[in-house]
PDB file of N, H, CA, C and O in Angstrom:
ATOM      1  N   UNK A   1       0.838  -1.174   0.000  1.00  0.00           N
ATOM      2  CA  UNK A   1       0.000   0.000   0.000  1.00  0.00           C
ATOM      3  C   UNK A   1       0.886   1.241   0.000  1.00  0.00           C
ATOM      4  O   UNK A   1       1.808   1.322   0.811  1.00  0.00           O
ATOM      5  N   UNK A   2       0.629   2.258  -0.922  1.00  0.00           N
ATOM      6  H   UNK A   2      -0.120   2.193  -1.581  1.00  0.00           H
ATOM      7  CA  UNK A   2       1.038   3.907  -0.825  1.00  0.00           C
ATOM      8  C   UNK A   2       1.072   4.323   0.471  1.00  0.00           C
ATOM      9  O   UNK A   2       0.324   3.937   1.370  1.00  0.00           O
ATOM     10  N   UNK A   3       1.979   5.140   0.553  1.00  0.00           N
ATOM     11  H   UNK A   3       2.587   5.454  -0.177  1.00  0.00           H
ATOM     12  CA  UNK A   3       2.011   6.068   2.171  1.00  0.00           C
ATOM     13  C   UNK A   3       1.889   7.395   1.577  1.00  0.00           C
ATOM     14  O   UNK A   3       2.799   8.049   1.069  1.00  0.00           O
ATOM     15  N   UNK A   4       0.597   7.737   1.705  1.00  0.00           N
ATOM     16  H   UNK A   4      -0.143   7.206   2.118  1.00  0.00           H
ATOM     17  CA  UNK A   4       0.594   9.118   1.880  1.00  0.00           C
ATOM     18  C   UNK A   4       0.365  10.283   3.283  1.00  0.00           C
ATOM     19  O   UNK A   4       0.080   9.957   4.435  1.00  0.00           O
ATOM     20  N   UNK A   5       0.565  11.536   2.816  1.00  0.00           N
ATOM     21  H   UNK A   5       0.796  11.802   1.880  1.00  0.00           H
ATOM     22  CA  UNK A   5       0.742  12.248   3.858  1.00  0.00           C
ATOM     23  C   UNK A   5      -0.212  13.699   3.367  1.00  0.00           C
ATOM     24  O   UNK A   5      -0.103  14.253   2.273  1.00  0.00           O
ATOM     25  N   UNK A   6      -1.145  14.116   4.487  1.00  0.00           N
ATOM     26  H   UNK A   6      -1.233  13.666   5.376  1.00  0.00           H
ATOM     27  CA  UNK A   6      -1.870  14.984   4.137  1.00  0.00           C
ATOM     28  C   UNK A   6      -1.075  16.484   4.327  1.00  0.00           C
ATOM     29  O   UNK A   6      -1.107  16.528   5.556  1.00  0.00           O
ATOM     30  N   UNK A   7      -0.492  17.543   3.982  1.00  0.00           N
ATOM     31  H   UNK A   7      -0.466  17.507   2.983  1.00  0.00           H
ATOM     32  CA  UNK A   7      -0.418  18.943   4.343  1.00  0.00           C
ATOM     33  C   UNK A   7      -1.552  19.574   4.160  1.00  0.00           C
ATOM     34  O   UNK A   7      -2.358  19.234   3.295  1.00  0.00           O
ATOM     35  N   UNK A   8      -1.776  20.849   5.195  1.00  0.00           N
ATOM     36  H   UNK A   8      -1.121  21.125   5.898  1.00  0.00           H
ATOM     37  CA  UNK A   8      -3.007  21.730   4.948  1.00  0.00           C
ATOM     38  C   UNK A   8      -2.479  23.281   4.885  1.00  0.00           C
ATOM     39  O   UNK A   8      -1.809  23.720   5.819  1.00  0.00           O
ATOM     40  N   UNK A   9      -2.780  24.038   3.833  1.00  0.00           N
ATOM     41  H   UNK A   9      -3.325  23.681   3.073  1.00  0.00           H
ATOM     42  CA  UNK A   9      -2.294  25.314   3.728  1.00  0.00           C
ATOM     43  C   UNK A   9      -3.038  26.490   3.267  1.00  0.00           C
ATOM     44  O   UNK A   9      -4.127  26.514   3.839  1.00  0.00           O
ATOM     45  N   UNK A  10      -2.890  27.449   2.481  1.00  0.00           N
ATOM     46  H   UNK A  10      -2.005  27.429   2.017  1.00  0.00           H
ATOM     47  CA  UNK A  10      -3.450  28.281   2.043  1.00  0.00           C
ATOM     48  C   UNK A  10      -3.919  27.579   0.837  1.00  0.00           C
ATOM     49  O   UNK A  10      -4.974  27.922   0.303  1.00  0.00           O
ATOM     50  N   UNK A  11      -3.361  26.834   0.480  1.00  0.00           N
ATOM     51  H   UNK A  11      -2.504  26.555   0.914  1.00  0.00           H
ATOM     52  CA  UNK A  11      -3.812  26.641  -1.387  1.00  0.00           C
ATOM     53  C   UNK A  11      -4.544  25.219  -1.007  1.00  0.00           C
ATOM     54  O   UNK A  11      -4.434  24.309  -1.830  1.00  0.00           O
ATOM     55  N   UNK A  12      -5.097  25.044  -0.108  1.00  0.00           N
ATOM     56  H   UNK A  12      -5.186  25.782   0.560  1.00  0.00           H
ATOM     57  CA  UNK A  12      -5.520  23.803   0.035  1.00  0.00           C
ATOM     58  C   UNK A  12      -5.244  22.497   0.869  1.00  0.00           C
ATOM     59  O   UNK A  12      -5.173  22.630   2.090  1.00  0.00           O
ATOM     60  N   UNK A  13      -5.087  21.275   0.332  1.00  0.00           N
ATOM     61  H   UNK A  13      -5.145  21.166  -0.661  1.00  0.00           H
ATOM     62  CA  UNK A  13      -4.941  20.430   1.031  1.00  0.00           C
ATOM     63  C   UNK A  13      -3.379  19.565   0.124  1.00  0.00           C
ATOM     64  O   UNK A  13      -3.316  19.601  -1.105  1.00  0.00           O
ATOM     65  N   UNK A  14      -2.534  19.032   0.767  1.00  0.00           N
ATOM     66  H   UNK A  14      -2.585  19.003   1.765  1.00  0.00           H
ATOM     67  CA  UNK A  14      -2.000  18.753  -0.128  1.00  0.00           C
ATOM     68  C   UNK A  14      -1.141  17.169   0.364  1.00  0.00           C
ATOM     69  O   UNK A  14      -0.368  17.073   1.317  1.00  0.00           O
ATOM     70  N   UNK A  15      -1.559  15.994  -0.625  1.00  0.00           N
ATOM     71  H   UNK A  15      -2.187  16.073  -1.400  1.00  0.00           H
ATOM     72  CA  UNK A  15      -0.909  14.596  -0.599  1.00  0.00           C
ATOM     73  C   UNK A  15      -0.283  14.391  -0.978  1.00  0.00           C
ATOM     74  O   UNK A  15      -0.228  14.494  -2.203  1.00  0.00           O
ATOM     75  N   UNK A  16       0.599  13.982  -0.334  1.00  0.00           N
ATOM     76  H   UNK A  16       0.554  13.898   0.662  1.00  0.00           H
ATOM     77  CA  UNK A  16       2.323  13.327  -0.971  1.00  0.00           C
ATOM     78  C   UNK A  16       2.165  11.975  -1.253  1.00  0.00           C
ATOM     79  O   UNK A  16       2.089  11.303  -0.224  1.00  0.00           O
ATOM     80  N   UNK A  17       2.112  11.526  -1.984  1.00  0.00           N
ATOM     81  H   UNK A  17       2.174  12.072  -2.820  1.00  0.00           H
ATOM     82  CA  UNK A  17       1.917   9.843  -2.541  1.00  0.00           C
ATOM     83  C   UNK A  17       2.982   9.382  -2.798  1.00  0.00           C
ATOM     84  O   UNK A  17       3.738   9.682  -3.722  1.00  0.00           O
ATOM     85  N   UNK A  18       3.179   8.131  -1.472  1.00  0.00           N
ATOM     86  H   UNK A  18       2.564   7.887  -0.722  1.00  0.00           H
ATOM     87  CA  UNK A  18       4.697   8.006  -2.222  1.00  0.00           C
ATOM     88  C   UNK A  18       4.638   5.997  -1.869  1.00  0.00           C
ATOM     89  O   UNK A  18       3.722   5.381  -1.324  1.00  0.00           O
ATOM     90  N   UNK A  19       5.727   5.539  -2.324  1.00  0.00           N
ATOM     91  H   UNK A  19       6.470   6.039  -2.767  1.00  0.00           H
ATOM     92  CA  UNK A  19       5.761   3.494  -2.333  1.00  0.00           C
ATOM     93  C   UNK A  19       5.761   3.129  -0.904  1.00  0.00           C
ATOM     94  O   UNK A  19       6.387   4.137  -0.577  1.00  0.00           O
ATOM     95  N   UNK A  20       5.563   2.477   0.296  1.00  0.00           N
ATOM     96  H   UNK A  20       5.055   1.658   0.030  1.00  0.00           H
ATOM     97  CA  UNK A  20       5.624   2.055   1.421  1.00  0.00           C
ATOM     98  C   UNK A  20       7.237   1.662   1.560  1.00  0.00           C
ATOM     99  O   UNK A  20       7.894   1.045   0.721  1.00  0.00           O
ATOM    100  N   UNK A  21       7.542   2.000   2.396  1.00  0.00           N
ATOM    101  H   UNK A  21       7.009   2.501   3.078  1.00  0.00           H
ATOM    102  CA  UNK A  21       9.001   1.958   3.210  1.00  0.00           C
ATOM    103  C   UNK A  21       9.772   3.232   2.290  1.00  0.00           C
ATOM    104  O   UNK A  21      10.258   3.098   1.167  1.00  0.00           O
ATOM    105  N   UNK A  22       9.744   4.077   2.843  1.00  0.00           N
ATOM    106  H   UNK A  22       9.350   4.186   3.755  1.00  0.00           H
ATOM    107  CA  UNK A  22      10.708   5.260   1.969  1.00  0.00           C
ATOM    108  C   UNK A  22      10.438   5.009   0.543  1.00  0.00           C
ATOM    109  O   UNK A  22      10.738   6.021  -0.090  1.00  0.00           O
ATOM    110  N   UNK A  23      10.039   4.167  -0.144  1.00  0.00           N
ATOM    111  H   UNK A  23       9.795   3.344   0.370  1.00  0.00           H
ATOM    112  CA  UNK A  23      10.301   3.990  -1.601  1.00  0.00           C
ATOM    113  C   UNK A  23       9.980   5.430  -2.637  1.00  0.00           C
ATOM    114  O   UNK A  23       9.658   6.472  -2.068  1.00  0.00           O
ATOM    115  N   UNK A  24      10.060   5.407  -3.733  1.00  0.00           N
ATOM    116  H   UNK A  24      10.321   4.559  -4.196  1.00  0.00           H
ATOM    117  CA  UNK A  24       9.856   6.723  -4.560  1.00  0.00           C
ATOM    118  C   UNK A  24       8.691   7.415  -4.355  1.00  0.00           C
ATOM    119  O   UNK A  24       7.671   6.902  -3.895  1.00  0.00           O
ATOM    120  N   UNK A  25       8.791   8.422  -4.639  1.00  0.00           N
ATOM    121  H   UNK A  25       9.620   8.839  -5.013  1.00  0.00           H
ATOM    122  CA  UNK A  25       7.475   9.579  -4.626  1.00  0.00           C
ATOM    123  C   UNK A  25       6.675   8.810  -6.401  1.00  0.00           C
ATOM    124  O   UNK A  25       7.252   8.446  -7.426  1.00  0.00           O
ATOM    125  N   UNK A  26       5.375   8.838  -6.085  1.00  0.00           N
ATOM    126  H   UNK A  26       4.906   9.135  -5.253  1.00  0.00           H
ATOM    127  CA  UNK A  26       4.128   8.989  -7.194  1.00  0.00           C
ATOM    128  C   UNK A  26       3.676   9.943  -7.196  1.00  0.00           C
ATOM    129  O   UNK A  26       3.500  10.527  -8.265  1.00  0.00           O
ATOM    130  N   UNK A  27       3.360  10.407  -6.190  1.00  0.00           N
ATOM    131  H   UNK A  27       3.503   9.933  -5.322  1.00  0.00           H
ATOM    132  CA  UNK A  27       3.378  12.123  -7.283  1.00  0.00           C
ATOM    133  C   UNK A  27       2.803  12.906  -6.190  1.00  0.00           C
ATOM    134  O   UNK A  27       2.673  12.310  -5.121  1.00  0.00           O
ATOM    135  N   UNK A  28       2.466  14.023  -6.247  1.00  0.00           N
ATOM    136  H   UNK A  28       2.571  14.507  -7.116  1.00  0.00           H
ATOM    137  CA  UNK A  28       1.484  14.872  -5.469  1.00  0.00           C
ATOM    138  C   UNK A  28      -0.174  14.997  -5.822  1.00  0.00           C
ATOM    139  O   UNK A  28      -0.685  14.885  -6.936  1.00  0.00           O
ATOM    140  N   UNK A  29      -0.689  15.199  -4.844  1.00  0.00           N
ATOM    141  H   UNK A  29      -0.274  15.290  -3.939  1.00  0.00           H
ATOM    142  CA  UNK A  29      -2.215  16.226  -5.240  1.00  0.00           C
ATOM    143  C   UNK A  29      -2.513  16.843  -4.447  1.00  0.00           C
ATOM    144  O   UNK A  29      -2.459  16.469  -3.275  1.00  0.00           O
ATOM    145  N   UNK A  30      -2.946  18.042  -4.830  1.00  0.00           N
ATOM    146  H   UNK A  30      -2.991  18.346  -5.782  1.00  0.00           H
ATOM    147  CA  UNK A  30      -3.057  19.549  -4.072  1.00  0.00           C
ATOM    148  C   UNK A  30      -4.652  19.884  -4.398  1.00  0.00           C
ATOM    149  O   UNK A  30      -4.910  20.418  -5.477  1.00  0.00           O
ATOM    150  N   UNK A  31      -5.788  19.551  -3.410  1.00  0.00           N
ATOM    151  H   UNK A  31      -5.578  19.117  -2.534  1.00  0.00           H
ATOM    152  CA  UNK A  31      -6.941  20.027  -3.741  1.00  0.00           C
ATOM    153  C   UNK A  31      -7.154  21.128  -2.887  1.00  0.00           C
ATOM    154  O   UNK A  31      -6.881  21.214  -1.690  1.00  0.00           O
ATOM    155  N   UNK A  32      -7.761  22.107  -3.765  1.00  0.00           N
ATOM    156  H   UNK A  32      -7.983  22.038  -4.738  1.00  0.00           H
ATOM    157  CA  UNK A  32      -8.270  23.292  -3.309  1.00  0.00           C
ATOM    158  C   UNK A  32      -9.470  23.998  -3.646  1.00  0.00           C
ATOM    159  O   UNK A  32     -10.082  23.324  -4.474  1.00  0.00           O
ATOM    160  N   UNK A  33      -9.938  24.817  -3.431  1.00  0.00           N
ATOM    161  H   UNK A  33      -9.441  25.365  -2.758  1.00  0.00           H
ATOM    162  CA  UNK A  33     -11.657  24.742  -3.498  1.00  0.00           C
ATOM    163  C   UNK A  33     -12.049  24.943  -4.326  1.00  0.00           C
ATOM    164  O   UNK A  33     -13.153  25.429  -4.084  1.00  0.00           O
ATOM    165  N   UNK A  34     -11.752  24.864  -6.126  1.00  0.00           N
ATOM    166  H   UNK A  34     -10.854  24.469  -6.322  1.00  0.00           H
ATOM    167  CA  UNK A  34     -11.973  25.041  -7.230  1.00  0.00           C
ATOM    168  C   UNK A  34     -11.464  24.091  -7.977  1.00  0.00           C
ATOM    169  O   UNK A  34     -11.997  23.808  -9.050  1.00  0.00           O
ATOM    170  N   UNK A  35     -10.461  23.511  -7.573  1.00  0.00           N
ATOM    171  H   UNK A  35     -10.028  23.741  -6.702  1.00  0.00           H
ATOM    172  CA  UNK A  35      -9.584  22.760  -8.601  1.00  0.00           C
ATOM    173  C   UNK A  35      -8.888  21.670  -7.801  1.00  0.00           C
ATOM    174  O   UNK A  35      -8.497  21.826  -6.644  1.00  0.00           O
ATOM    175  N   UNK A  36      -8.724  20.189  -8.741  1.00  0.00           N
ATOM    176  H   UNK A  36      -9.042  20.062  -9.680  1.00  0.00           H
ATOM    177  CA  UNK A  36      -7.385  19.581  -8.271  1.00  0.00           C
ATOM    178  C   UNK A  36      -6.692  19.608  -9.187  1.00  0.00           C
ATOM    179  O   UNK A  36      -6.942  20.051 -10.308  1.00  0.00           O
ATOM    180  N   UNK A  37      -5.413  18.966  -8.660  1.00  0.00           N
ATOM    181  H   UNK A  37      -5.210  18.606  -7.749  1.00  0.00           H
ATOM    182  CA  UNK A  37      -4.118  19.142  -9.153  1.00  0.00           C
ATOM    183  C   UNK A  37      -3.315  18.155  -9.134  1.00  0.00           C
ATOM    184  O   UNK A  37      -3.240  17.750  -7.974  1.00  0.00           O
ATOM    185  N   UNK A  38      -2.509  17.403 -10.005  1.00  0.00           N
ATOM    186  H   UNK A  38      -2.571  17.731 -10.948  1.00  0.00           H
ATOM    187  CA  UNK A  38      -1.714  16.267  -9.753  1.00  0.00           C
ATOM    188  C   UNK A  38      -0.698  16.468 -10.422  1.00  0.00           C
ATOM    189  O   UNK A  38      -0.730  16.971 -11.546  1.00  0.00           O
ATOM    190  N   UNK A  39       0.318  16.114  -9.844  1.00  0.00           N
ATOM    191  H   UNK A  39       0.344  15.706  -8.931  1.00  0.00           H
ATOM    192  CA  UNK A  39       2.004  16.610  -9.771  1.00  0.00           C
ATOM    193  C   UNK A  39       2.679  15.247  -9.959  1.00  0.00           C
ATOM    194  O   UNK A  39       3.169  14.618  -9.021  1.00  0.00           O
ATOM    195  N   UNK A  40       2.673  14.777 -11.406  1.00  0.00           N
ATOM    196  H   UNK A  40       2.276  15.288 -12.168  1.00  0.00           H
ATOM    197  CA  UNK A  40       3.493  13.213 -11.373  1.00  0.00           C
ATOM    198  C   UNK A  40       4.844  12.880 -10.586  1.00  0.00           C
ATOM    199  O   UNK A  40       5.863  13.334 -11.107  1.00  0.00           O
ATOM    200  N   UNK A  41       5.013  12.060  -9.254  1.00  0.00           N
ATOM    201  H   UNK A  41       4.185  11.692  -8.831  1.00  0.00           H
ATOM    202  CA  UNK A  41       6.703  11.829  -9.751  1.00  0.00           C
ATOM    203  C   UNK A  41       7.185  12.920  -8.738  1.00  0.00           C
ATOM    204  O   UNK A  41       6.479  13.126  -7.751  1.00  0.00           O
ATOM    205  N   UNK A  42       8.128  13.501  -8.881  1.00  0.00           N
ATOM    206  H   UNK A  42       8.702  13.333  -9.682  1.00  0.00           H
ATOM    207  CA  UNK A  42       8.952  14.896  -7.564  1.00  0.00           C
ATOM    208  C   UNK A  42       8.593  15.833  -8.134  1.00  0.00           C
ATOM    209  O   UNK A  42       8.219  16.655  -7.297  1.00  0.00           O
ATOM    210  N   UNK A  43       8.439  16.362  -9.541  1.00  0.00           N
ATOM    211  H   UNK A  43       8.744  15.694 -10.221  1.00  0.00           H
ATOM    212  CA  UNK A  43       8.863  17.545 -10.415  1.00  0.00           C
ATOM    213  C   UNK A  43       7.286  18.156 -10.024  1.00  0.00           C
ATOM    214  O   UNK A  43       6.295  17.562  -9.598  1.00  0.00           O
ATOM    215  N   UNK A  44       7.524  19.714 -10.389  1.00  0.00           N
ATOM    216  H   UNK A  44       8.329  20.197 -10.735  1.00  0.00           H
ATOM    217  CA  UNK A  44       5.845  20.614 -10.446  1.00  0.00           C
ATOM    218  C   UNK A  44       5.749  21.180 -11.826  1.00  0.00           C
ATOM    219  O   UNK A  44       4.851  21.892 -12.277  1.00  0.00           O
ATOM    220  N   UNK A  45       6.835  20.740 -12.422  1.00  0.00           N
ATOM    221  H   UNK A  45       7.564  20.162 -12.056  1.00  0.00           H
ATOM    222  CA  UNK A  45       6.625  21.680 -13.962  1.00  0.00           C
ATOM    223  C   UNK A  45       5.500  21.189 -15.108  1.00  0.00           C
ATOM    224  O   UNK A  45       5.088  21.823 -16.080  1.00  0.00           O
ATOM    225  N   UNK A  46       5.081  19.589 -14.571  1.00  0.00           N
ATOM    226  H   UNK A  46       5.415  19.074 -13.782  1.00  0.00           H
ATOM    227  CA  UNK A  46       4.094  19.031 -15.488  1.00  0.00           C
ATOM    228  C   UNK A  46       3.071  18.578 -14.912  1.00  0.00           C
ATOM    229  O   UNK A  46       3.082  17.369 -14.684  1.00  0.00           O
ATOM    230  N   UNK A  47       2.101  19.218 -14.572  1.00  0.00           N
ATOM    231  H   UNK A  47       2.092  20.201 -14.757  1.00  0.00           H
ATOM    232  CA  UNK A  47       1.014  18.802 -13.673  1.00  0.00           C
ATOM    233  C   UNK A  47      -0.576  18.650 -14.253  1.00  0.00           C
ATOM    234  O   UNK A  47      -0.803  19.276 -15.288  1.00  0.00           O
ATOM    235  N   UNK A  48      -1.308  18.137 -13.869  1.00  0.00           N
ATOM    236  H   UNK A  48      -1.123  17.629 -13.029  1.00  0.00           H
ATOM    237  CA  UNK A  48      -2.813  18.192 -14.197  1.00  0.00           C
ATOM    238  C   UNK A  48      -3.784  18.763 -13.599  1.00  0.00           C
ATOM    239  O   UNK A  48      -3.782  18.792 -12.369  1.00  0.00           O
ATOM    240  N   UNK A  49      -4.977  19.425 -14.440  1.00  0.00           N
ATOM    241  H   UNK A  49      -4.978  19.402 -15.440  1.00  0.00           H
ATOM    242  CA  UNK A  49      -5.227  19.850 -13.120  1.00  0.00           C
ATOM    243  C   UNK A  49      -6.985  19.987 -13.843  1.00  0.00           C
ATOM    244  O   UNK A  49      -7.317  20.229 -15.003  1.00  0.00           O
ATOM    245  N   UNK A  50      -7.951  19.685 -12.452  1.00  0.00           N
ATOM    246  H   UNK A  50      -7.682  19.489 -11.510  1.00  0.00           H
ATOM    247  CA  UNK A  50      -9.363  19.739 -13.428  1.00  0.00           C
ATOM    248  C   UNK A  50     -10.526  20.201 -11.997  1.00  0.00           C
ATOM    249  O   UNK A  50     -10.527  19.908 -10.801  1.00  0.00           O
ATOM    250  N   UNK A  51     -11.241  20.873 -12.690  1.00  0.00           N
ATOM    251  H   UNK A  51     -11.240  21.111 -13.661  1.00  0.00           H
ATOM    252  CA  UNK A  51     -12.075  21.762 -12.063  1.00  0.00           C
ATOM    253  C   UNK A  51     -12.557  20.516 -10.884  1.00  0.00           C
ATOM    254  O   UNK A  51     -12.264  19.325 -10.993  1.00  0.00           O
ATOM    255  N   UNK A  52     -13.316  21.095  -9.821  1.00  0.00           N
ATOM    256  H   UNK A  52     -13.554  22.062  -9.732  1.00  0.00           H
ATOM    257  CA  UNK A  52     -14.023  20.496  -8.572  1.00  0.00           C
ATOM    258  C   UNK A  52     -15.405  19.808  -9.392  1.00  0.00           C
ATOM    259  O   UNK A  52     -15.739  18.631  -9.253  1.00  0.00           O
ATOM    260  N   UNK A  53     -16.173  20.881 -10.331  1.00  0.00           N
ATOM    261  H   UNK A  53     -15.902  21.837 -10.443  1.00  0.00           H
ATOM    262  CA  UNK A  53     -17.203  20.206 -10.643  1.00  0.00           C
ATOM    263  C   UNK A  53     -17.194  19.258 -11.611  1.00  0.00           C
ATOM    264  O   UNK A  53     -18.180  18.521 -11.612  1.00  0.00           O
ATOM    265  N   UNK A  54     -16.124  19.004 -12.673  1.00  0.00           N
ATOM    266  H   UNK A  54     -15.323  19.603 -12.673  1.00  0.00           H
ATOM    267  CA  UNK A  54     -15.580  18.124 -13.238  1.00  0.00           C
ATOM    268  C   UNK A  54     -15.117  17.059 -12.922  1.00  0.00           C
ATOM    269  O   UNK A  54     -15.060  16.124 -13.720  1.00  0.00           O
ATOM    270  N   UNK A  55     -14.582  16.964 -11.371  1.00  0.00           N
ATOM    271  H   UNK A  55     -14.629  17.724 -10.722  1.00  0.00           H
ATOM    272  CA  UNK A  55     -13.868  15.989 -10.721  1.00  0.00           C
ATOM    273  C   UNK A  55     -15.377  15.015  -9.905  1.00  0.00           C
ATOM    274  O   UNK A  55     -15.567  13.799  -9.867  1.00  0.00           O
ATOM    275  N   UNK A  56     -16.090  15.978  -9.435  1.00  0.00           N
ATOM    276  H   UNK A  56     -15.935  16.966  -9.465  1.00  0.00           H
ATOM    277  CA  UNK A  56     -17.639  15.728  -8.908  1.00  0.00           C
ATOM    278  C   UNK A  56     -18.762  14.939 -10.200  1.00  0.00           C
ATOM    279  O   UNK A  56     -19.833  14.348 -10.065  1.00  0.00           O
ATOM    280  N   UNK A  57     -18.115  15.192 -11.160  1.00  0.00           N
ATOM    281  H   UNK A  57     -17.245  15.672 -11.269  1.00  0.00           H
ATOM    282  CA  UNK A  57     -19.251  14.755 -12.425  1.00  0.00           C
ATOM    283  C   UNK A  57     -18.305  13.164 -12.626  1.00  0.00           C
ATOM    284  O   UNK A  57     -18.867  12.207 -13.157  1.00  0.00           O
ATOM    285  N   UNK A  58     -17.291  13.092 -12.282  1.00  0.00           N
ATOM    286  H   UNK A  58     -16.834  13.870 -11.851  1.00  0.00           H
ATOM    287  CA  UNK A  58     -16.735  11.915 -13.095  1.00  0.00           C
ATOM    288  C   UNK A  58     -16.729  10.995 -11.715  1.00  0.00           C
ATOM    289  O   UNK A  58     -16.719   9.793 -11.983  1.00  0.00           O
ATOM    290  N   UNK A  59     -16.733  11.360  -9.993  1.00  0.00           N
ATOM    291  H   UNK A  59     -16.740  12.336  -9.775  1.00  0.00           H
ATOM    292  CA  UNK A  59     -17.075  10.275  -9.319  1.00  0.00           C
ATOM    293  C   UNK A  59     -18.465  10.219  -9.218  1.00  0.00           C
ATOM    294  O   UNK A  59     -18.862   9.234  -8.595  1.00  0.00           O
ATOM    295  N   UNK A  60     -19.603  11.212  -9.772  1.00  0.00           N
ATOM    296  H   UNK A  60     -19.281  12.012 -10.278  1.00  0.00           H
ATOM    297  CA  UNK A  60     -20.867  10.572 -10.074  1.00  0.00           C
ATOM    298  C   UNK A  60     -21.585   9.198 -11.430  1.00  0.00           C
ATOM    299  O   UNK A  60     -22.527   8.422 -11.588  1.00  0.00           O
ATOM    300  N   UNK A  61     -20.242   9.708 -12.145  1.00  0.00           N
ATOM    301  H   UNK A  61     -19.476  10.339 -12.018  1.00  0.00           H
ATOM    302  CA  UNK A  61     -20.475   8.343 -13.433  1.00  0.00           C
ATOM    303  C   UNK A  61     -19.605   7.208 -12.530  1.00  0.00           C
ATOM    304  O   UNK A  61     -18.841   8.171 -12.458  1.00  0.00           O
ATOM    305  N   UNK A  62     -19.288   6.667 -12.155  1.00  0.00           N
ATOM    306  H   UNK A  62     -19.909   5.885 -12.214  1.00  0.00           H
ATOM    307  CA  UNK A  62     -19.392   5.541 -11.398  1.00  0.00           C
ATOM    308  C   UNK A  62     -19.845   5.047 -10.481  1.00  0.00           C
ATOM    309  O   UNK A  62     -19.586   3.872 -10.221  1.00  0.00           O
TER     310      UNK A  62
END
């Protein structure tokens, strides 16, 4: 199982996703009250990112 870790800040909430026992980072996600955000991997230069009500419409289709 992933070990993640919650931070809470101004821009939101933010998960560090990373392999169980120290292993590599999977990436980040930073939700905040409009938008999430996913940060593949260590780097922030290539990220995703999709509206709250978009994110709300796609865990209602399943």
């Amino acid at each position: 199982m992933e070990k993640i870790e919650a931070q809470l800040g101004t821009t939101g909430v933010l998960l560090r996703i990373s392999r169980p026992n120290g292993g590599p980072a999977i990436g980040r996600l930073q939700i905040g009250k409009a938008t999430l955000k996913w940060y593949p991997g260590r780097t922030s230069a290539n990220f995703k990112s999709v509206s709250m009500e978009k994110f709300v419409e796609w865990l209602d289709s399943l």
